[in-house]
NULOKE-465598 format. One record per atom (N, C-alpha, C, CB): residue number from 1; x, y, z. Coordinates in steps of 0.1 Angstrom, whole numbers, plus 5000, padded with zeros to 4 digits. Glycine has a CB too. Layout:
% NULOKE-465598
NUM|X|Y|Z .
...
END
This chain:
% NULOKE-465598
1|7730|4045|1968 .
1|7724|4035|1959 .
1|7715|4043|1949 .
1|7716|4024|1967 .
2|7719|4039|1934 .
2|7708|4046|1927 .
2|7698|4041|1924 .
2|7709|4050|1917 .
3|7686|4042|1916 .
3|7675|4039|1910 .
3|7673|4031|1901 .
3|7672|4047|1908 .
4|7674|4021|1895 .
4|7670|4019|1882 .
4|7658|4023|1874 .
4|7670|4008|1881 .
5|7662|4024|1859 .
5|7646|4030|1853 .
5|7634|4020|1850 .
5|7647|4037|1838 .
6|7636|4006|1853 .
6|7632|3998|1856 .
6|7623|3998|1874 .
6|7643|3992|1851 .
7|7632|3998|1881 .
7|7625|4003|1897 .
7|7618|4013|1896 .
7|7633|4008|1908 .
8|7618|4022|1889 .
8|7610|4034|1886 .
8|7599|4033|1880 .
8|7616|4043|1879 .
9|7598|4024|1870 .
9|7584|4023|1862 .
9|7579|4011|1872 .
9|7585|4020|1843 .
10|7586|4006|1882 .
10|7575|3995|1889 .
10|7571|3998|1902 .
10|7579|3980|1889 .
11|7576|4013|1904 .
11|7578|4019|1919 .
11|7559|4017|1920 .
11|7588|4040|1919 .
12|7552|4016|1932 .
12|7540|4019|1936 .
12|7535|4033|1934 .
12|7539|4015|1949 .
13|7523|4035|1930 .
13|7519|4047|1931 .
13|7518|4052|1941 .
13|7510|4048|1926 .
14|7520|4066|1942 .
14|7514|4072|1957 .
14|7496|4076|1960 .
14|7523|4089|1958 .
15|7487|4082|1965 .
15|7478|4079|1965 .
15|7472|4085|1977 .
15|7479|4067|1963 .
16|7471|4101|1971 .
16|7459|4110|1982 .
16|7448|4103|1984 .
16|7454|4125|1977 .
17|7440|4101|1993 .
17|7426|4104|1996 .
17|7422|4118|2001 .
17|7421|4096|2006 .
18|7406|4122|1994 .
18|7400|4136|1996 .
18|7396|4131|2014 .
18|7384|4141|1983 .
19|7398|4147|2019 .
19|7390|4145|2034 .
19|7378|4151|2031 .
19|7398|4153|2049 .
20|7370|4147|2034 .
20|7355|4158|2029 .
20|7354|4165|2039 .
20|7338|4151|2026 .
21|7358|4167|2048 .
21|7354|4176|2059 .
21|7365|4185|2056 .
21|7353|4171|2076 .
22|7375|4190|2050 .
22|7381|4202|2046 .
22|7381|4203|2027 .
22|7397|4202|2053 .
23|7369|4199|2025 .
23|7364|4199|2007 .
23|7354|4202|2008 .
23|7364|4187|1998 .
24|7354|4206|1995 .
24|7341|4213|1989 .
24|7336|4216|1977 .
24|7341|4224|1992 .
25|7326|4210|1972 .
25|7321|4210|1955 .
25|7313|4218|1951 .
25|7314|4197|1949 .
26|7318|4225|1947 .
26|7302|4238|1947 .
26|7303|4238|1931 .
26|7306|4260|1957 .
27|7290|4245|1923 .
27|7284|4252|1912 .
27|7275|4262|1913 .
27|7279|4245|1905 .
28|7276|4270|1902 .
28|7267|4280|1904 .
28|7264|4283|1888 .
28|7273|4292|1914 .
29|7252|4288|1887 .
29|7248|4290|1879 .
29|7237|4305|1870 .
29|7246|4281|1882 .
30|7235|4308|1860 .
30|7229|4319|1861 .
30|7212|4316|1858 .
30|7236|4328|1851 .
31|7201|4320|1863 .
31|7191|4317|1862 .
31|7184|4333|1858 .
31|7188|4308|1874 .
32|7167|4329|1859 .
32|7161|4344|1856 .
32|7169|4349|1842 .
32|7165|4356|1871 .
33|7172|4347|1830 .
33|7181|4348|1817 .
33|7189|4355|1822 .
33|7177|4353|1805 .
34|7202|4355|1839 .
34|7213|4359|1836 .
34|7211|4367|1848 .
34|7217|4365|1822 .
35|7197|4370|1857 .
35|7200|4381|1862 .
35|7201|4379|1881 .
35|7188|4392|1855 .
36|7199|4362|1880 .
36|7203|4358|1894 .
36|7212|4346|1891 .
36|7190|4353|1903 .
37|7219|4346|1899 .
37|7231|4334|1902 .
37|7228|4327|1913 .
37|7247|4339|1904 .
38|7223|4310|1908 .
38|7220|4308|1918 .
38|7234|4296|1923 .
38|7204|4304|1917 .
39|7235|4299|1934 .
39|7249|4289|1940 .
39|7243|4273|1949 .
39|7259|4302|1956 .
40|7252|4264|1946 .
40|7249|4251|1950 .
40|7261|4247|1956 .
40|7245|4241|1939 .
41|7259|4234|1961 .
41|7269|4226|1969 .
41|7266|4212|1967 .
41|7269|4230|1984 .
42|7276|4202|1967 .
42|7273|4189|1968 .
42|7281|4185|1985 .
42|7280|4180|1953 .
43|7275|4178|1990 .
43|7276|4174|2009 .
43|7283|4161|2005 .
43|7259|4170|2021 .
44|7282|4150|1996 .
44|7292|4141|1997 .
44|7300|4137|1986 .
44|7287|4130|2002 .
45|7309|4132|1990 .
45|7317|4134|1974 .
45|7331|4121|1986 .
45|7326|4161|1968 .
46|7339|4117|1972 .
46|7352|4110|1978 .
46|7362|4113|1962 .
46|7348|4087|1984 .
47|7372|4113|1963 .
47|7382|4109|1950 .
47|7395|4110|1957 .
47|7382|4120|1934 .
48|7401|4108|1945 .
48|7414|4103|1948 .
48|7422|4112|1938 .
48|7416|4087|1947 .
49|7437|4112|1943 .
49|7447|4115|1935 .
49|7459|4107|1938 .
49|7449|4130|1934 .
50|7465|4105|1923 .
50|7473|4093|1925 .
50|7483|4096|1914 .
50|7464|4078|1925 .
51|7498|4100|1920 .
51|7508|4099|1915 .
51|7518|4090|1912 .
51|7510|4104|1918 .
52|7521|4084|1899 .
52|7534|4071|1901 .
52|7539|4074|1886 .
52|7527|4049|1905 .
53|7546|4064|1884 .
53|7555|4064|1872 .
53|7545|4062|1861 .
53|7567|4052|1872 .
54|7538|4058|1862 .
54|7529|4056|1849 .
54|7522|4076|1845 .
54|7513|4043|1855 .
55|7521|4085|1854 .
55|7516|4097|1854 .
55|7506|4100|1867 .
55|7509|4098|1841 .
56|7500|4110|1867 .
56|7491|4110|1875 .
56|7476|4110|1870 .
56|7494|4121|1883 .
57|7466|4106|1882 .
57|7455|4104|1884 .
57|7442|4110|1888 .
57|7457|4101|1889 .
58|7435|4115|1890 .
58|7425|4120|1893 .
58|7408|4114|1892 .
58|7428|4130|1887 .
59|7403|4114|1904 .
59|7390|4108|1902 .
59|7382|4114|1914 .
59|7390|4092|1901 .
60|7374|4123|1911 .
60|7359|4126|1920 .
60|7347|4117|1916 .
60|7354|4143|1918 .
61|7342|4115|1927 .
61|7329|4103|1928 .
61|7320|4114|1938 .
61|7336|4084|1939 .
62|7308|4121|1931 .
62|7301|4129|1938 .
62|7284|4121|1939 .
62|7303|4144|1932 .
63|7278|4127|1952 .
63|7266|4119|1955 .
63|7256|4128|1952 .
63|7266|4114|1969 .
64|7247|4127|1938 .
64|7238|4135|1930 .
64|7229|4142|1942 .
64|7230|4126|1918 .
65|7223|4130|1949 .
65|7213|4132|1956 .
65|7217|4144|1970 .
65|7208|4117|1959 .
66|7228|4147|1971 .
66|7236|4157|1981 .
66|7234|4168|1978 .
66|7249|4156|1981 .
67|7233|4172|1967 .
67|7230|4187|1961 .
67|7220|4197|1972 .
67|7219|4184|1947 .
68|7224|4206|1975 .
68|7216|4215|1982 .
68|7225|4229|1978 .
68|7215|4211|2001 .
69|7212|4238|1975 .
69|7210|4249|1967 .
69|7203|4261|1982 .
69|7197|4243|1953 .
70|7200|4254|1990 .
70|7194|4260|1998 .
70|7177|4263|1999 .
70|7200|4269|1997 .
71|7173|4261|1991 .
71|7157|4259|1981 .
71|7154|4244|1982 .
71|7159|4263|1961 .
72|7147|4241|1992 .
72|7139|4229|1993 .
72|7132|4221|1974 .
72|7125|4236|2004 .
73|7125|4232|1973 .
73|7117|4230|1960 .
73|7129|4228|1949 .
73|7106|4245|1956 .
74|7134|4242|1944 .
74|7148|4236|1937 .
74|7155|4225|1937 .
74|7156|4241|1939 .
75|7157|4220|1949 .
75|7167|4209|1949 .
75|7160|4200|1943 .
75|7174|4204|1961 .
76|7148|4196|1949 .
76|7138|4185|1945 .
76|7140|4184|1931 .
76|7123|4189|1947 .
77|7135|4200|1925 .
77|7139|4196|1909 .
77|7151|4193|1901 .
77|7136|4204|1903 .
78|7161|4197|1909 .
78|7173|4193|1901 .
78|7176|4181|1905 .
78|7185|4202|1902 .
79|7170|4171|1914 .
79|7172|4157|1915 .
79|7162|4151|1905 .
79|7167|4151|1931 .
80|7158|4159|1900 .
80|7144|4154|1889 .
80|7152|4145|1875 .
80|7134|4173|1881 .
81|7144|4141|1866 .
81|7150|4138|1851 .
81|7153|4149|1846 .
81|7141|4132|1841 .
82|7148|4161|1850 .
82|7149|4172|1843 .
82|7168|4177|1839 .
82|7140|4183|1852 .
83|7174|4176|1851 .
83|7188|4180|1854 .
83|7191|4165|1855 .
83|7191|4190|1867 .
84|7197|4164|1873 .
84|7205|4153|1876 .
84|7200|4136|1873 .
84|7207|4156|1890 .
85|7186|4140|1873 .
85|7181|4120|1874 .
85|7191|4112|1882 .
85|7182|4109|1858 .
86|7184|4119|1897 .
86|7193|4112|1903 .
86|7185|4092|1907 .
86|7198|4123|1918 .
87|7177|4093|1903 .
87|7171|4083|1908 .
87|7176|4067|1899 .
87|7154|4087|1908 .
88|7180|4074|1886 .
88|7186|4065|1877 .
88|7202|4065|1877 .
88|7181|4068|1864 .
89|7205|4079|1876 .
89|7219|4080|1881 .
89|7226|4089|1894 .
89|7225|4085|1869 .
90|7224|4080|1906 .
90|7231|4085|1915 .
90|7243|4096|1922 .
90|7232|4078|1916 .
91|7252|4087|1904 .
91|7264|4097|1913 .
91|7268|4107|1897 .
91|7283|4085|1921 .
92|7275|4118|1901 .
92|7286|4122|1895 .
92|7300|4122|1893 .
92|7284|4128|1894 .
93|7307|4117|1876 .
93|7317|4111|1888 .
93|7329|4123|1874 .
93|7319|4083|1892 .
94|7337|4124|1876 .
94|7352|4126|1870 .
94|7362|4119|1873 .
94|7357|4138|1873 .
95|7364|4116|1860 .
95|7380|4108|1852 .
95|7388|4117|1847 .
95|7378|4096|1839 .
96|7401|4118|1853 .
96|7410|4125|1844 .
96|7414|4115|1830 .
96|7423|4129|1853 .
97|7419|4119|1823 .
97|7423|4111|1812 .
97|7439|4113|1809 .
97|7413|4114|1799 .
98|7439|4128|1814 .
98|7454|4133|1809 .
98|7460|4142|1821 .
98|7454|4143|1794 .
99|7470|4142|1828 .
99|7476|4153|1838 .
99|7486|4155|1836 .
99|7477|4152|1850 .
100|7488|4169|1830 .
100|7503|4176|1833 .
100|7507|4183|1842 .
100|7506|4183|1825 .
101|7519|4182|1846 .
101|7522|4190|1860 .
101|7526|4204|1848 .
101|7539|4181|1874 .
102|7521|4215|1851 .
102|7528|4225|1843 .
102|7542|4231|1848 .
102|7519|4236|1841 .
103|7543|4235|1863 .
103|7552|4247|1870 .
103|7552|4244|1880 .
103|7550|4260|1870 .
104|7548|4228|1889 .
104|7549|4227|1896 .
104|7539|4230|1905 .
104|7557|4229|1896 .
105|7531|4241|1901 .
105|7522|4242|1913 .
105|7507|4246|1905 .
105|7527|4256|1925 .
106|7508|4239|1893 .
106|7495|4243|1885 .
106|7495|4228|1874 .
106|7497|4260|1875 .
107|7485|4224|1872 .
107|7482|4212|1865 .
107|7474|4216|1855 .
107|7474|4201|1872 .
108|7475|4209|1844 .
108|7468|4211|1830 .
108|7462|4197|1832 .
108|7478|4213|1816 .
109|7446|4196|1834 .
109|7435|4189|1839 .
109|7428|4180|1825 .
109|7425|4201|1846 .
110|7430|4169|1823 .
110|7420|4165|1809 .
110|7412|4154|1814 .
110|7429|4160|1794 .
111|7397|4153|1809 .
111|7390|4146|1816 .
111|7377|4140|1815 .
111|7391|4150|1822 .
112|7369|4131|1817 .
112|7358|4130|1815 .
112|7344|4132|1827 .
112|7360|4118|1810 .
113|7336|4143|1824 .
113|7326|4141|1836 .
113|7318|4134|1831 .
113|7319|4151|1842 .
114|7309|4125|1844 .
114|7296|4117|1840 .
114|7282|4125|1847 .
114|7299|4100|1846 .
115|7271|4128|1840 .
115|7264|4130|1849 .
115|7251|4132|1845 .
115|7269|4137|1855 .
116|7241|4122|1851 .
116|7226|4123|1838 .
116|7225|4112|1833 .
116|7225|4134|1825 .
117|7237|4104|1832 .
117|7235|4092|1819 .
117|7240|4098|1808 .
117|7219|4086|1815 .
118|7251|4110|1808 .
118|7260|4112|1798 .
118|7275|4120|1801 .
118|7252|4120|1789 .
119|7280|4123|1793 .
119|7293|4121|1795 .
119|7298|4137|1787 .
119|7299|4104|1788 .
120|7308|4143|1796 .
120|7311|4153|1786 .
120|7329|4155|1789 .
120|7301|4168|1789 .
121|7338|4159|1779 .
121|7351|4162|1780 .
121|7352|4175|1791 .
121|7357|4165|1764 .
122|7362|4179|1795 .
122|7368|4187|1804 .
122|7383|4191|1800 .
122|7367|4180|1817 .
123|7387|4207|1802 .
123|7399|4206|1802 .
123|7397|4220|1808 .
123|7408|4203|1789 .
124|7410|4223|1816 .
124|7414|4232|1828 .
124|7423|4232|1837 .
124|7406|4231|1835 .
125|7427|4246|1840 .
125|7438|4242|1850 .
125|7433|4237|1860 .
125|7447|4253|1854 .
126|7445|4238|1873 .
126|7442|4234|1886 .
126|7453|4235|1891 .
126|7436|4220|1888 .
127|7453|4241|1909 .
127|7464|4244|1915 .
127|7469|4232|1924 .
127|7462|4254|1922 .
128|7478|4228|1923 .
128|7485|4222|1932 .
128|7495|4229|1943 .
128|7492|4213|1924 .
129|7493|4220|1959 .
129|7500|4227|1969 .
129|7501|4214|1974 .
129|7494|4240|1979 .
130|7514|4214|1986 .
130|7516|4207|1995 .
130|7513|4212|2006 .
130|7526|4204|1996 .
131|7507|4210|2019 .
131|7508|4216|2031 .
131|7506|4208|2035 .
131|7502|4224|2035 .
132|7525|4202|2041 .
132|7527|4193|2054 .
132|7527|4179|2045 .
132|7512|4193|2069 .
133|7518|4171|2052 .
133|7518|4157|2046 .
133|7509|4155|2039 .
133|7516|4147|2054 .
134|7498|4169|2037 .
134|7485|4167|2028 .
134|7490|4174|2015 .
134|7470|4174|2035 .
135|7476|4171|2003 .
135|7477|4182|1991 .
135|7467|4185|1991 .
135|7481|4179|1977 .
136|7471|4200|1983 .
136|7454|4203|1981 .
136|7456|4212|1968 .
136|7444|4212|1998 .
137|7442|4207|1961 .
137|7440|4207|1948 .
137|7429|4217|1947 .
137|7437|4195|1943 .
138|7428|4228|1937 .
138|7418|4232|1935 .
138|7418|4236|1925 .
138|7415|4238|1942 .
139|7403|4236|1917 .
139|7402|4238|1903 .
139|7388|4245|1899 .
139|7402|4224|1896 .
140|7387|4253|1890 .
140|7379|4259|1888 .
140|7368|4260|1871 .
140|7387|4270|1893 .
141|7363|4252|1867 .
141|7356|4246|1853 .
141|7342|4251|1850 .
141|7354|4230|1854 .
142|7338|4252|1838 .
142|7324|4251|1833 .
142|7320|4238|1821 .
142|7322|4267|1827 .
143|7311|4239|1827 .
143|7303|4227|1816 .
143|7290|4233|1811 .
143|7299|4211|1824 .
144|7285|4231|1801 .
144|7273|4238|1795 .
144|7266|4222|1797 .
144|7274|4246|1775 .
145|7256|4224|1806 .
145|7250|4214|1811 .
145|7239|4210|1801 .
145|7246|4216|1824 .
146|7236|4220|1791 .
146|7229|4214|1784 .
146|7230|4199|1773 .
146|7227|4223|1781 .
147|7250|4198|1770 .
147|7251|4186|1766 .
147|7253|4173|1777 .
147|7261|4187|1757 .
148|7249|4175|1789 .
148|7251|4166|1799 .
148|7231|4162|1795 .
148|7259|4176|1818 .
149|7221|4169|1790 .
149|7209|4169|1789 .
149|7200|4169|1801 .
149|7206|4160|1782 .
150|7204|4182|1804 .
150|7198|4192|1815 .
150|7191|4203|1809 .
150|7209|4199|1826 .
151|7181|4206|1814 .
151|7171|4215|1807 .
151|7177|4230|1812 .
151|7153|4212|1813 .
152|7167|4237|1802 .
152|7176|4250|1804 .
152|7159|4256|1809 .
152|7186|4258|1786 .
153|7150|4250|1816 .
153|7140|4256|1825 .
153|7135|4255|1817 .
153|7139|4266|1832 .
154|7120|4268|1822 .
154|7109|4277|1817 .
154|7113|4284|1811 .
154|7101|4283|1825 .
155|7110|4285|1794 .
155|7115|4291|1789 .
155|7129|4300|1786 .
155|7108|4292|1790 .
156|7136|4286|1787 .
156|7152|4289|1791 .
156|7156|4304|1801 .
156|7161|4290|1773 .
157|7148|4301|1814 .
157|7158|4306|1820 .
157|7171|4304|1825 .
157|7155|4307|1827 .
158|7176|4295|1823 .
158|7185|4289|1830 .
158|7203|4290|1819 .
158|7176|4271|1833 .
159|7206|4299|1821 .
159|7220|4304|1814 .
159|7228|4293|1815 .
159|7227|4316|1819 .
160|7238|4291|1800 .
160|7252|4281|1806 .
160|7260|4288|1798 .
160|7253|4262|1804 .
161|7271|4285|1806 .
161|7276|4274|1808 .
161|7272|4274|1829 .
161|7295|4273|1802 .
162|7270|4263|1835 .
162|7273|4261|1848 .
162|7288|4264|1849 .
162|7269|4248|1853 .
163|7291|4272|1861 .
163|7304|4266|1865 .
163|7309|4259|1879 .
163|7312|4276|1862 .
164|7317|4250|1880 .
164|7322|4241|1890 .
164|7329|4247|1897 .
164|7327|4231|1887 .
165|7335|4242|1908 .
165|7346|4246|1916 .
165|7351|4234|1929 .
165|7340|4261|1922 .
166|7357|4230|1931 .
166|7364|4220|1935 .
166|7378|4224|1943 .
166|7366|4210|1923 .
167|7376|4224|1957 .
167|7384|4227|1966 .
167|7388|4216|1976 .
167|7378|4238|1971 .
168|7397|4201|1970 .
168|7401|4194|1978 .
168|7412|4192|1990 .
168|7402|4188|1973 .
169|7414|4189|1999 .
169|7424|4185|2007 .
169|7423|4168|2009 .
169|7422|4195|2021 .
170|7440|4167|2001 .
170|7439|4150|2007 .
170|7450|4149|2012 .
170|7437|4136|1998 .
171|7448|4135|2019 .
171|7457|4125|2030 .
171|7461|4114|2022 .
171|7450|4119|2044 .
172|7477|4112|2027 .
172|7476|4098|2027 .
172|7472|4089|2035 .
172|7484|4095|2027 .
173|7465|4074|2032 .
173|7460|4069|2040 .
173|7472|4063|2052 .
173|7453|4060|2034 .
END
């Protein structure tokens, strides 16, 4: 029995969930003008990826206030207005806008991050794998956080671009 292209454009999407216990959101950054890198992590995070006839999907939903740097004091401040505000804005989140599968095992990534109470474009690859019944996605970005309106410190120590890194594994539910 074949398909119609009709059945096809009304087929259901498919629809990874991230597992957070085999994910990981990390950034890192250059501080001291360039001569320490300091590395972060975010502890909770959820998104999704979601393939169907319409294209595919992409959305990370990260929890600002998760941030750990390892620096008590630091983190404090980057929960501050200064960076994240997380008190006004909780989360950080990413919208893809555009996905191309390139070769099958690499994606051409387009997208919107939110974070601060502003919004910046994104574009980047990203690998795609199957393993088994899961996928797992991983992508590697920078954002110059200063148009997100994050300070660039004491007397701009604080180098950009940041860069991201995003190492998901998802399930279907």
């Amino acid at each position: 029995m074949t398909t119609t292209a009709i059945e096809q454009r009304t087929a259901a999407p498919t629809t990874w969930s991230v597992d957070p216990d085999a994910s990981s959101v990390e950034f890192a950054v250059q501080s001291f003008w360039g001569m320490i890198t300091v590395h972060g992590r975010f502890d909770r995070f959820d998104g999704a990826y979601e393939a169907g006839p319409d294209g595919t999907r992409i959305e990370l939903t990260i929890d600002a206030d998760s941030l750990d740097t390892g620096n008590t004091t630091r983190d404090k401040h980057l929960r501050s207005a200064d960076f994240f505000d997380v008190a006004a804005h909780p989360h950080v989140r990413f919208t893809s806008t555009r996905v191309h599968d390139v070769d099958g095992r690499t994606l051409h990534v387009v997208g919107r991050l939110e974070a601060a109470g502003r919004s910046v474009l994104l574009e980047f690859p990203a690998r795609r794998r199957e393993v088994g019944d899961a996928l797992e996605i991983e992508a590697t970005t920078t954002v110059d956080q200063q148009q997100l309106g994050m300070s660039s410190g004491t007397l701009g120590m604080i180098r950009r671009p940041a860069t991201l890194h995003v190492r998901a594994r998802l399930s279907r539910p």
